[in-house]
N, C-alpha and C positions, 0 to 999 in steps of 0.2 A: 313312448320314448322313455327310455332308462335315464336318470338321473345317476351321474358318475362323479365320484369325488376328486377331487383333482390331488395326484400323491403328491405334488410341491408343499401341499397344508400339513401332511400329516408330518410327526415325529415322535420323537420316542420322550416318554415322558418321567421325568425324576421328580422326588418329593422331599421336601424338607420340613418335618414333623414338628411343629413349636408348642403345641400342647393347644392353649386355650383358641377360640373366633376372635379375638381382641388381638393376642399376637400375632395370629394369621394373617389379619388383614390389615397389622402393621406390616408384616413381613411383603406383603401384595404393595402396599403402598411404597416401601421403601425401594422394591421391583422397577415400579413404572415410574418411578423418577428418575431410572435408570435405561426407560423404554427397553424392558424385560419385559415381556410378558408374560403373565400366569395367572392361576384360580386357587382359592379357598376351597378348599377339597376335606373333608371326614372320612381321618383313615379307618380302616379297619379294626387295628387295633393299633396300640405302641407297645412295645415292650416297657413290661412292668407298669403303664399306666393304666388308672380305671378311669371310666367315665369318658366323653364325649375327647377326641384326640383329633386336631384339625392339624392342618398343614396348608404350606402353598405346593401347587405342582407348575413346572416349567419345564420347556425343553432342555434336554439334557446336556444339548452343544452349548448353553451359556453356564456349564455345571460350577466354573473355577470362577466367570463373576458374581455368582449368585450366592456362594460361599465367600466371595470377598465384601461384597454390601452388607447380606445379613452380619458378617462382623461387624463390619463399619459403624452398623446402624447399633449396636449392641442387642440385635434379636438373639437369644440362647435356644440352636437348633437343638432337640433332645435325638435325633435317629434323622440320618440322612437317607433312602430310599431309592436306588436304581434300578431299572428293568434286568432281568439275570436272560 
């Protein structure tokens, strides 16, 4: 028996790059006080950053509150990141 994902879960996923694990996962916390949900993710890379670059990633349908709270909270997103 094939084990099938169910496509209600999936979604397309956007990142909001804050540089340090400490920001990120204030950025995560400030999320779920808003029952947002998202993960501490290590991007790739940032432009122009060296060294270890974390982010949270969320669904992309809460893209304008997730942008509103990170202000709120005063997290400073350094690269917002959307699927092309």
């Amino acid at each position: 028996m094939q084990n099938k994902q169910d496509s209600r879960y999936k979604y397309t996923s956007c990142t909001a790059v804050v540089g340090s694990m400490t920001w990120a996962m204030r950025a995560q916390n400030a999320l779920a006080e808003h029952a947002i949900p998202s993960t501490v993710v290590k991007t790739e890379e940032g432009r122009g950053l060296r060294g270890c670059v974390y982010g949270v990633a969320y669904a992309c349908s809460y893209d304008a509150n997730v942008r509103a709270i990170l202000e709120a909270a005063k997290i400073s997103v350094r690269e917002w990141n959307r699927p092309t």
